[in-house]
N, C-alpha and C positions, 0 to 999 in steps of 0.2 A: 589656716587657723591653727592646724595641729604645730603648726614650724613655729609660728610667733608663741602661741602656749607654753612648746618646750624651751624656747629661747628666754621667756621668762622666767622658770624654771630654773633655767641654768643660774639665771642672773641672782636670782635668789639666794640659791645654794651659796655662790661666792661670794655674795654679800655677807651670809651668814658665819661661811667660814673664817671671810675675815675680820669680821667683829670678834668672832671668838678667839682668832688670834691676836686680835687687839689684846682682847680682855685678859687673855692668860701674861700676854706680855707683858703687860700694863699701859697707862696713857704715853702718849710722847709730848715731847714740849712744845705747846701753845706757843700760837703766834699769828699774825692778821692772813688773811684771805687769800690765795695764793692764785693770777689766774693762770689759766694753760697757755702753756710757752711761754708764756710775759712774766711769770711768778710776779712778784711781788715790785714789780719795778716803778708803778704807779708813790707807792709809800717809801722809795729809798733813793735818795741823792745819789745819782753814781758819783758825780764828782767829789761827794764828801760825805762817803758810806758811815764813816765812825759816829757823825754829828747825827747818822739818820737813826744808825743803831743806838746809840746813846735813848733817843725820844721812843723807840720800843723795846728798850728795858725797862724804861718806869711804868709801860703799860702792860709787858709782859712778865716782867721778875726777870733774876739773873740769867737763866737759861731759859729759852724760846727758840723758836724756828723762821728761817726767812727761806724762798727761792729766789735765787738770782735763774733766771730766765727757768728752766728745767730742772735745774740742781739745789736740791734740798741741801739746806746746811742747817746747823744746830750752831748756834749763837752763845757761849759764856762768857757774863758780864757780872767783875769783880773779882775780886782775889780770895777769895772762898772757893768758888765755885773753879776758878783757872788751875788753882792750888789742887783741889779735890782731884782735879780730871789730869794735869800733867803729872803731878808729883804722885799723891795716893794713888793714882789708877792709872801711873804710867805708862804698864805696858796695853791696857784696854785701848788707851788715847795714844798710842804710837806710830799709829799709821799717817803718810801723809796725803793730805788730802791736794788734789790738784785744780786748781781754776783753769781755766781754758785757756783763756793767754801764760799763765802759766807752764802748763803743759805742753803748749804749743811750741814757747819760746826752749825751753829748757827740757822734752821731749821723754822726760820720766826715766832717763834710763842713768843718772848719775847721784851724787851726793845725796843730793837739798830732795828731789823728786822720788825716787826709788820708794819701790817698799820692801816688805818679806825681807828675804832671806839677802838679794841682792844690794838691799839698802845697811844692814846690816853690816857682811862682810866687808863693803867699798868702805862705810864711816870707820869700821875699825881698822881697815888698811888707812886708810887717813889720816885717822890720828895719829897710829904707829910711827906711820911715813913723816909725819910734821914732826913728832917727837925727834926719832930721829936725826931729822935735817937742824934740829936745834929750836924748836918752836916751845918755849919756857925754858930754854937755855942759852946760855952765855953767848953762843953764835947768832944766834938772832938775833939779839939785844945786840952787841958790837955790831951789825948789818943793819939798824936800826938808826944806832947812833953815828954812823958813817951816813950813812943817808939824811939825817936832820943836820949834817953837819952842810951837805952840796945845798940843804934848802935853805938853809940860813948862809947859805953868800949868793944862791941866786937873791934872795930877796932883798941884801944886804947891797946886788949890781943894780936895783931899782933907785937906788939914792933917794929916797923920802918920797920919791911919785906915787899919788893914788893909782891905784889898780884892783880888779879884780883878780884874789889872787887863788880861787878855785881851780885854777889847770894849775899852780906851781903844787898842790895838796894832792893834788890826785896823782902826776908826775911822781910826787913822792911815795905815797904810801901804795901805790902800783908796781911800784920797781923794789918792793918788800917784799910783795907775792911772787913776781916776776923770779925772784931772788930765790926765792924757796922751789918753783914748781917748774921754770925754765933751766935756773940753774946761775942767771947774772943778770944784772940787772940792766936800764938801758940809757944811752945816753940819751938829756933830754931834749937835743936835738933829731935824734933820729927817726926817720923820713916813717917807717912801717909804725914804731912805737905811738908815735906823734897821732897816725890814721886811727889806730886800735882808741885812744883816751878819746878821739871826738867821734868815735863811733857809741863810745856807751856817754859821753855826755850829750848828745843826741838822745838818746834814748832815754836819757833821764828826764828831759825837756817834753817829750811824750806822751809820758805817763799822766801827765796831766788832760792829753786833747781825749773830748768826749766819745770818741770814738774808739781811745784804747779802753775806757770805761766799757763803751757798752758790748765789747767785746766779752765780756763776760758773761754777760746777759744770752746774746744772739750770737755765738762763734758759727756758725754755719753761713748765717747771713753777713756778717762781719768780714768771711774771709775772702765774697764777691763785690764787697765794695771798697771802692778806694781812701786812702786817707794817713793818717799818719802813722796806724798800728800796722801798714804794710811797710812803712820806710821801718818800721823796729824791725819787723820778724827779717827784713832784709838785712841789715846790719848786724844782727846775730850771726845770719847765714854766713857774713862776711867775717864775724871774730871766730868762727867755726873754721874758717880755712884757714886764717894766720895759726889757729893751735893745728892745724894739720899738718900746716909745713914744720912747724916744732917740732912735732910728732916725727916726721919723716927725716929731719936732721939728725934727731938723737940716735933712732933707727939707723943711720949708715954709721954714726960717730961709739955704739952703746958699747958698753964693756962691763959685763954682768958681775964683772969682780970688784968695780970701783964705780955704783953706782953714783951720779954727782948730782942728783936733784927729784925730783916729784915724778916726773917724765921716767927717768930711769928705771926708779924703782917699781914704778908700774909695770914696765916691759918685762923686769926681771919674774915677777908676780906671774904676768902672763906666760912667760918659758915655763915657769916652773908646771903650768895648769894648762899646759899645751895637748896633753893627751886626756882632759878633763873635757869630755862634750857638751857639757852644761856650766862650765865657768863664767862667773861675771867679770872676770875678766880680760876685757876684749877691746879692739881700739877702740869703737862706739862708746865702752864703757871708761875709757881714759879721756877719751873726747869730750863727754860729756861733764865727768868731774874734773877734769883741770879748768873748762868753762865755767863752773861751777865755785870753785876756789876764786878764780880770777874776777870773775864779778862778784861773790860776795866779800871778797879781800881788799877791794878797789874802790867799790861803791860806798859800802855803808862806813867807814873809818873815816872816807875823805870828806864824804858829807857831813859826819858831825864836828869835823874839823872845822869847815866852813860854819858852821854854825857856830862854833865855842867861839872864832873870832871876830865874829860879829854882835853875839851875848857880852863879852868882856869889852868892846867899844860902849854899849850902851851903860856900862856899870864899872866908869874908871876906879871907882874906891875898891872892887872886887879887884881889878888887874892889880894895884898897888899894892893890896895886900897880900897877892898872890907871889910878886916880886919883889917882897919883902923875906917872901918864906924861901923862896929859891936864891936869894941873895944871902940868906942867914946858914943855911944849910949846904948848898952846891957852890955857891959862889960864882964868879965867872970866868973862872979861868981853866974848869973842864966840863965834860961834855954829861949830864942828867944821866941817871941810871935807873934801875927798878928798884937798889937796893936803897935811893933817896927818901920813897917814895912811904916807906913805914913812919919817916920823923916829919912829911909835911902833908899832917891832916886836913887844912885848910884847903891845899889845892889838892889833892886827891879827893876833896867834899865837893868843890867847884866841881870835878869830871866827874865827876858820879850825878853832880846838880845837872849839868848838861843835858848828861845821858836822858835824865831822870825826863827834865823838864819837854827838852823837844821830842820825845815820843817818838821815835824813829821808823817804826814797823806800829803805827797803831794798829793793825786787824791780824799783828801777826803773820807768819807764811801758817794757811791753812796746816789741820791736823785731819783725820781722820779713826773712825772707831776699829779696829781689825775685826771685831764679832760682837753679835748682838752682848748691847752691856746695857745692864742697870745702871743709871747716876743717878741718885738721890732719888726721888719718887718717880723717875721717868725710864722709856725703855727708848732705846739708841740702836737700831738697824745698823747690822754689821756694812760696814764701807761707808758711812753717813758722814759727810765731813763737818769740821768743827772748827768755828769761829773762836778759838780763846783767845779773847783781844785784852792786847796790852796797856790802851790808853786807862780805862777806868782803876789797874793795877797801878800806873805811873802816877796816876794824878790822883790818887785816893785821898779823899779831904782828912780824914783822922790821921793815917799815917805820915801825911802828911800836908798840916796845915797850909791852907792860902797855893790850890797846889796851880796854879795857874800863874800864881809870882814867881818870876826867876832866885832862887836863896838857897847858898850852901849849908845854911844853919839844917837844913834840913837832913842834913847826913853829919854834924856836929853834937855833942854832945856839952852840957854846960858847961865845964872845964875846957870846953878846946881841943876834945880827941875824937878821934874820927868814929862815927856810931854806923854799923849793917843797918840793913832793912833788908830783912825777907822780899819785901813790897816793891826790892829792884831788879828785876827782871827786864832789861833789854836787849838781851840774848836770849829770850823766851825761858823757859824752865824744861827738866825730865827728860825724857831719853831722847828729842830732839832740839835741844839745847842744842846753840850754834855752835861748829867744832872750831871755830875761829877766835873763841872769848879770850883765850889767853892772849893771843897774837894782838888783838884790834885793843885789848887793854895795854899793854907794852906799848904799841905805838901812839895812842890818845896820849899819855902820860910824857914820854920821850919827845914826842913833837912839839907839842904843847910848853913845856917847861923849856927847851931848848929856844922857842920863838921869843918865847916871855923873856928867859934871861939876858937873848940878843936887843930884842927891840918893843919901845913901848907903841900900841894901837892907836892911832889919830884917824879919828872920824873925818869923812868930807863934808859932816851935816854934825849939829848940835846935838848931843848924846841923847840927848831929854827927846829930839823927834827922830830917834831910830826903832825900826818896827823889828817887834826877835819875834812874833807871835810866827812859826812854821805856815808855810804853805804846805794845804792837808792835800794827797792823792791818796786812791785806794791804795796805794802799793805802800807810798811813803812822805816819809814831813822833807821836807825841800823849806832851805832858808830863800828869805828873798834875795833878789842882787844887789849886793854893793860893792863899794870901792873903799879903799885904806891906806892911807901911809903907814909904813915901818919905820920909825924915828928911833937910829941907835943908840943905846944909855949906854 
């Protein structure tokens, strides 16, 4: 009797404590029922987390709470609340937060993953490193346009045949990054290159089976059954050994005085921080960020590529008058530049429409809080991750009207010049802002205008029954498949 007595007791005491640290802290943000271990999986679509969160922010308000299986997250829904926490309270909301398959895949220890001091240092060597190698300078943009130059004659050796032409987009805008972090690009016949594009378009195809879903939920349980999220974590393992042997070529080939690419410059980083016990940087730590560069430089550019030309089949008066402004201004007897891109607001409205419309990253790559922070009336446990999801910013109805209709009027202004929006954000906002925005806008712009100049889009199906509405996964919007002719002008 005396045991279970003091055991109540005890229980009391902590209950009481942590009310009162409740109370000093303040509330945290509401949100449905949560059960143990299953959090909240009962009330959320894993297949189509955004539509589920969508229906519990009109019953919670902008910020509320979900668990995906154990893991508590804090949910901000709308561009007040996204705006308040990335921008105003940047550094509070700088940490990043990891999901399981996340973590998994990509193992925290580079670019995108990292926190502190490590994540820090690697992103400013990164940018430096991109600067450097030419990434918003002249050199990239001519590596740009050399490269849209090989894609418009492969597509030009297709002679009018419909094809999917999603491996010709990714071939390209791969051998961009390839270009910056290997050092050259590859031809796109070759046998290793060829393995690497159907290893991560594999994986894209993935993303959608219910089982890489519920890996978020149950990763413990998830990682003893079989199914399609082990063929991913295996093809990671497998792009992790092609940058290994990268790694190990430049390693016999390096020459500290004339570094030639992403790879180099890292090693040289690393000499210098050789007698540094605690440096970030270490091959793990280059392994991890050139992996890092390579899939975020590869995936999200080619996919909204795939997407603009399959939006521009369903809406030929947008292509014409898009090829009206690229015919007036570049003409077609050279190759589209960055500096075209100030005099044709119309098709710079069209890629900004794209961006806007297909919602690319709706849930965002998680964020996290670094220390207990107030936000608005509520108190935020230091490490708590945070959902600031991108769809309700992109498709904000005032901002911008009817946002479910594809229309570049939407970044137009009544005269015909091209109007900002605060409210576009597809590179997230704040201090984890994608370090790639400059690069992925150069090439959307360059590829894009170069395909339009060469060739007009002919649909295999009647423009009126093609579907542009994105296929939703947690991760990302994926177009559906199709097929297309490239009809020369």
């Amino acid at each position: 009797m005396a045991t279970i007595f003091l055991l109540i007791c005890i229980s009391c005491l902590l209950l009481i404590a942590t009310w009162r640290n409740m109370s000093q802290n303040g509330k945290q943000p509401p949100g449905p029922i949560a059960l143990p271990l299953a959090g909240n999986i009962f009330q959320l679509n894993p297949k189509n987390l955004p539509e589920s969160l969508r229906k519990l922010s009109e019953k919670y308000g902008p910020v509320f709470t979900i668990h995906l299986g154990p893991q508590k997250i804090v949910v901000l829904y709308g561009y007040d609340v996204v705006k308040e926490a990335l921008i105003d309270q940047a550094d509070d909301f700088s940490g990043r937060g990891s999901l399981p398959l996340l973590k998994r895949l990509l193992k925290g220890t580079g670019i995108v993953t990292s926190n502190g001091e490590t994540w820090k240092q690697l992103r400013r060597f990164a940018l430096t490193t991109l600067r450097d190698f030419g990434m918003g300078k002249r050199s990239i943009e001519e590596r740009i346009q050399e490269e849209a130059r090989f894609l418009v004659e492969r597509i030009r050796n297709t002679h009018e045949k419909a094809f999917n032409p999603g491996r010709f987009l990714t071939h390209a805008v791969s051998n961009i990054i390839c270009s910056i972090v290997f050092g050259d690009r590859f031809d796109y016949e070759d046998k290793k290159f060829l393995t690497l594009i159907y290893l991560l378009d594999e994986n894209n195809e993935y993303q959608n089976a219910i089982q890489t879903q519920l890996y978020n939920f149950f990763p413990t349980l998830m990682e003893f059954l079989p199914g399609p999220h082990q063929k991913m974590l295996k093809n990671i393992d497998e792009v992790d050994k092609f940058i290994l042997e990268m790694i190990a070529q430049h390693q016999e080939t390096w020459d500290p005085s004339c570094p030639r690419d992403f790879i180099d410059a890292f090693l040289n980083k690393m000499d210098q921080e050789k007698e540094n016990g605690h440096s970030v940087f270490t091959v793990e730590s280059l392994t991890r960020s050139t992996l890092d560069l390579f899939l975020a430089g590869t995936g999200t550019t080619s996919t909204t590529l795939r997407h603009a030309l399959l939006i521009l089949q369903k809406y030929p008066e947008i292509q014409e008058k898009v090829q009206r402004e690229i015919d007036r201004v570049i003409g077609r007897d050279r190759s589209p530049c960055m500096a075209d891109r100030s005099q044709m607001p119309y098709t710079d409205a069209m890629i900004h429409e794209i961006q806007r419309f297909i919602d690319f990253l709706p849930l965002n790559v998680p964020h996290a809080v670094i220390k207990d922070t107030k936000f608005r009336n509520y108190f935020i446990p230091k490490d708590t991750m945070i959902f600031p999801l991108l769809t309700p910013v992109l498709h904000d109805s005032k901002e911008f009207p009817n946002p479910e209709k594809f229309d570049p009027g939407h970044f137009l202004n009544a005269n015909g010049t091209f109007k900002k929006s605060d409210f576009f954000m597809p590179f997230s906002a704040g201090k984890r802002i994608c370090a790639g925005e400059g690069l992925a806008r150069m090439e959307l712009f360059i590829f894009l205008t170069s395909i339009l100049q060469n060739f007009t889009l002919k649909p295999v199906v009647d423009h009126k029954d093609i579907d542009i509405a994105p296929l939703i996964t947690s991760a990302a919007s994926i177009p559906r498949p199709y097929e297309v002719s490239f009809i020369p002008r």
